[in-house]
C-alpha positions in Angstrom: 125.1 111.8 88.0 128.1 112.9 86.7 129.3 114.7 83.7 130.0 111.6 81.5 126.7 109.3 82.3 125.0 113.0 81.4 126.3 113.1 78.2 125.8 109.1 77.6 122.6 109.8 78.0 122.0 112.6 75.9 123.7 110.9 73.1 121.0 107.9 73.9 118.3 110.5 74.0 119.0 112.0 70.3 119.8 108.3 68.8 116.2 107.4 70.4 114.9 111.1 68.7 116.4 110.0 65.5 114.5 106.5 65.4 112.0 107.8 65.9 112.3 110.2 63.6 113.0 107.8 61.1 109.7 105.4 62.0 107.6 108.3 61.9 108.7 109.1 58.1 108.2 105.4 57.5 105.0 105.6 58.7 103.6 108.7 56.7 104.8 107.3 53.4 103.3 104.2 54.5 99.8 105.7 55.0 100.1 107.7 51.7 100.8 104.6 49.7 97.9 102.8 51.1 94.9 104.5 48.7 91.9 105.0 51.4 89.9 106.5 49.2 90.0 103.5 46.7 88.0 100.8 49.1 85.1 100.8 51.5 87.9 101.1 54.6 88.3 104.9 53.5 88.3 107.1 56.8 86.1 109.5 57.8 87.5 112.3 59.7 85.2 114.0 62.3 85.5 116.4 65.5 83.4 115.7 68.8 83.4 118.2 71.9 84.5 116.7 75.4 86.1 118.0 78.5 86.4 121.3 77.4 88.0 120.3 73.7 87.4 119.1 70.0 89.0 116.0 69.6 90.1 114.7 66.2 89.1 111.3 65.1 88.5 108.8 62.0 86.2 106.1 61.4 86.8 103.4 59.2 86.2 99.7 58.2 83.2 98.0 59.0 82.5 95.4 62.5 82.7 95.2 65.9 84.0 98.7 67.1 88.0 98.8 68.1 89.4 102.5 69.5 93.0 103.1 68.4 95.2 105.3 70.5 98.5 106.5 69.4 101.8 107.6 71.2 103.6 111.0 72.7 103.8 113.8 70.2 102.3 111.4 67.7 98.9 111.5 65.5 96.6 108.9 63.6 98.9 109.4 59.9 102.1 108.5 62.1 100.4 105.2 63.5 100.8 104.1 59.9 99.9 101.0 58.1 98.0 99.5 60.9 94.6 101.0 61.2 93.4 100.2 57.8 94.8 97.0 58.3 93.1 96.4 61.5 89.7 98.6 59.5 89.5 95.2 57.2 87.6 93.6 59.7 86.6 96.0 62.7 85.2 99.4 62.7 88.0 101.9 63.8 87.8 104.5 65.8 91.3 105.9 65.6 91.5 109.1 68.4 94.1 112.0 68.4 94.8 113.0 72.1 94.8 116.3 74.2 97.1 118.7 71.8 98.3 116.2 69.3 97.5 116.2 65.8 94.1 117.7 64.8 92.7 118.3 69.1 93.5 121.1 70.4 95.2 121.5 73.8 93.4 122.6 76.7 94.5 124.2 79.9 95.0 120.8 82.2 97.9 118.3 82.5 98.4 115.7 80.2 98.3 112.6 82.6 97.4 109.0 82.0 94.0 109.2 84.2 93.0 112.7 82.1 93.6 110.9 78.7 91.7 107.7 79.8 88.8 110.0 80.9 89.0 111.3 77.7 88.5 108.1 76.1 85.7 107.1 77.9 83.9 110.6 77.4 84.3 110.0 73.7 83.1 106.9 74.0 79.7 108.0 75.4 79.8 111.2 72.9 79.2 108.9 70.3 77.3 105.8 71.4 80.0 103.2 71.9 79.3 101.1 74.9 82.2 98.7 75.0 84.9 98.3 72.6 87.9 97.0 72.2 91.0 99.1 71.7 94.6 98.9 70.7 97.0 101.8 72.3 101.0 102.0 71.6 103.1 103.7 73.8 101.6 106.2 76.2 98.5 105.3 74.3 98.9 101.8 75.8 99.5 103.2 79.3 96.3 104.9 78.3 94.2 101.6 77.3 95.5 100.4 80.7 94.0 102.9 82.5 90.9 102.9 81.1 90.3 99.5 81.9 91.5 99.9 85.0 89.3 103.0 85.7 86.2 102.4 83.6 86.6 98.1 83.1 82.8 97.5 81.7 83.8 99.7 78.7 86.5 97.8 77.5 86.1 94.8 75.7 89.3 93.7 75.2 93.1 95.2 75.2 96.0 95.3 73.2 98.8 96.8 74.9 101.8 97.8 72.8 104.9 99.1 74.8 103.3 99.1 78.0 105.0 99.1 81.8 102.4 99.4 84.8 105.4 100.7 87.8 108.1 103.4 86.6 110.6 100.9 87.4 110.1 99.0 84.6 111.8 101.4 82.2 114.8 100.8 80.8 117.6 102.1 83.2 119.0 104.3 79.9 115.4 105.3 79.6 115.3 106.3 83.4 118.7 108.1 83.0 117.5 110.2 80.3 114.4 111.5 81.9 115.5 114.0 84.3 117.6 115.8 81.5 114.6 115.7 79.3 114.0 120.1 78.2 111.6 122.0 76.0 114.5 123.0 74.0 115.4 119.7 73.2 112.3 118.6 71.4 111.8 121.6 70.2 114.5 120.8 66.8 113.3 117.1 66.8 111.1 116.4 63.8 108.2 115.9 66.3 107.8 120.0 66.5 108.1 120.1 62.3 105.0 117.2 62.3 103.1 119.0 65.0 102.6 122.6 62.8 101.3 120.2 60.1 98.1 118.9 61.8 98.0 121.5 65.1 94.9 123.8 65.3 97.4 126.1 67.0 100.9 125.5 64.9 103.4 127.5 67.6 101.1 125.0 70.4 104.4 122.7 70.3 106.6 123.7 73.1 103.7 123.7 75.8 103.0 119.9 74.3 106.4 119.2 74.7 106.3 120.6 78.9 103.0 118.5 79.5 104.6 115.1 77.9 107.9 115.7 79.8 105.9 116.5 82.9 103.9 113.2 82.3 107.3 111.1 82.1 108.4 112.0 85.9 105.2 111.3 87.6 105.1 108.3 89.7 103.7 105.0 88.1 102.8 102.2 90.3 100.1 100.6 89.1 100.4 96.9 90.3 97.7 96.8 92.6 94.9 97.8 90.6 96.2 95.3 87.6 96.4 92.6 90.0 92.4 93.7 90.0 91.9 93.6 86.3 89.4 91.3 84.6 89.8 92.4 81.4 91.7 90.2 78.5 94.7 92.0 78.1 97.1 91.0 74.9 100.6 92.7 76.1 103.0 93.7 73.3 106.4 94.1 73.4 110.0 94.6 71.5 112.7 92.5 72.7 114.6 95.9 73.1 111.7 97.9 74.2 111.4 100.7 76.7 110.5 98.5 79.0 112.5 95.8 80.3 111.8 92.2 79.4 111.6 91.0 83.2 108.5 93.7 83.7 106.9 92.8 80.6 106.8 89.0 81.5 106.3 90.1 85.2 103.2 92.0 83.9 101.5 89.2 81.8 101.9 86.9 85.1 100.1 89.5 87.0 97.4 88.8 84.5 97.6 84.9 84.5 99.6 84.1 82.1 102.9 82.2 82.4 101.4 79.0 82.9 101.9 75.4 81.5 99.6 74.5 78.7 98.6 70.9 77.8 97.6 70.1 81.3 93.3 70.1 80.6 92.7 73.5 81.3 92.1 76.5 79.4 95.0 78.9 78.5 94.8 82.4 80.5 92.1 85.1 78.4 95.5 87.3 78.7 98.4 86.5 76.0 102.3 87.8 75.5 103.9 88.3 72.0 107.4 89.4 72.3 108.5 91.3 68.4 112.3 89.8 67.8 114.9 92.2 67.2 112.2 95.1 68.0 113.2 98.5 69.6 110.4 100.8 71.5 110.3 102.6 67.8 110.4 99.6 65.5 106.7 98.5 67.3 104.4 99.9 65.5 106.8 100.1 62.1 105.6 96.2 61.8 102.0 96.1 61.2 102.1 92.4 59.4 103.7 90.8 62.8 101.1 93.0 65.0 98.2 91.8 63.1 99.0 88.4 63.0 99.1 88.6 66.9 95.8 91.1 67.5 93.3 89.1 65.2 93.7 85.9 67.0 93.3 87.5 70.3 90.3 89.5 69.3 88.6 86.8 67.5 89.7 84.1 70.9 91.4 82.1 68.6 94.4 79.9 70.0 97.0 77.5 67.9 96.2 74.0 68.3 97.6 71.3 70.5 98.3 68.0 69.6 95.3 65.1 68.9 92.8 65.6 72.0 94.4 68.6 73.3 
């Protein structure tokens, strides 16, 4: 690569830092406006010990159980308005990861497969069965996995900002990951929200290696999708990280893309594509994302005409 694409894509890599930096302030005045302690959706934060750490969660709301899993460098506040909307009519179980937020970091790699694991631990640390979950982000790469690895615990899955193959990043996305550095997220506002929460407040740059790490490992998960049973509702930004073509190409691998109005029933798998939606604006839109999630949860699907 030569000097200019280089610096093109570190100018894309700090304008992509400074949305996000900008979503994730959104979101925290967001979450303080919203009152918890005011209704019967107020959270409940609690600690449980698996695979050698304490993770950080919160329960709230009241129904059938739904896990929420965040994004990179991320914790439950900067998911925002959407878990007590989604706490209205489920009981959330909203997770903070290996070394994010309130959980401490351990001495392992962050990888898909380790966070899924942790997932499903948690889930037999405190009684849940099968649930359905929601995950944005690496925390939908997450949900992925852990219906791929551990399918009779998941119920159903609502993937935000998900790709299953490496190739279906964005090829400024793809440019920018081999110059990703420590140093570089150090002085993002990620390392400034990290000493808020982290049991260990200097914790931030070894985060920062283990997520960078996690961007250049191979991803090619095709095969075992192409094996899924599992309803999956796939979520994406018209300018997302991934590309369009893999997001369609990934609700085809799960049945969809077919014509309706023909006498058979739709695909248990749906696609909502967010208009005028960046990788960062996702999860800044929690009216649009719960007007897609409670129909899917609750099997709901818009009517036809007369005797459809």
């Amino acid at each position: 690569m030569n000097y200019t694409v280089k610096s093109t894509a570190s100018r894309s890599f700090r304008l992509y830092l400074d949305a996000v930096r900008i979503i994730i302030t959104a979101a925290l005045f967001l979450i303080g406006e919203i009152g918890f302690s005011q209704n019967k959706s107020a959270p409940v934060g609690k600690y449980v010990a698996i695979n050698g750490m304490k993770m950080y969660y919160e329960v709230s709301g009241e129904g059938d159980p739904l896990i929420v899993l965040h994004g990179a460098y991320m914790n439950i506040p900067s998911m925002g308005k959407i878990i007590p909307m989604l706490a209205k009519n489920h009981k959330v179980y909203a997770l903070e990861f290996q070394g994010h937020g309130r959980t401490n970091d351990i001495n392992r790699p962050i990888t898909y497969p380790n966070f899924a694991a942790d997932v499903a631990a948690f889930m037999d640390a405190v009684g849940l069965i099968k649930t359905d979950v929601f995950g944005y982000s690496v925390g939908a790469e997450v949900g992925l996995q852990l219906a791929i690895r551990h399918p009779s615990k998941v119920n159903k899955l609502i993937a935000a900002s998900v790709a299953y193959d490496l190739e279906g990043w964005q090829p400024e996305f793809k440019a920018v990951i081999p110059q990703m550095t420590v140093e570089m997220m150090v002085n993002t506002p990620f390392a400034e929200d990290y000493r808020k929460l982290a049991p260990n407040p200097d914790g931030f740059p070894a985060l920062a290696e283990k997520l960078i790490a996690l961007e250049k490992v191979p991803m090619a998960w095709e095969e075992d999708v192409k094996k899924l049973k599992t309803p999956v509702l796939v979520i994406a930004g018209d300018a997302d990280v991934a590309t369009l073509e893999h997001t369609v190409a990934l609700f085809r691998i799960l049945g969809g893309g077919v014509m309706g109005d023909m006498g058979k029933p739709l695909p248990s798998s749906r696609l909502a594509i967010m208009p005028a939606t960046s990788h960062t604006a996702v999860i800044n839109q929690p009216d649009l994302l719960i007007a897609f999630i409670e129909p899917f949860l609750k099997g709901e699907t818009p009517k036809g005409f007369p005797g459809e």
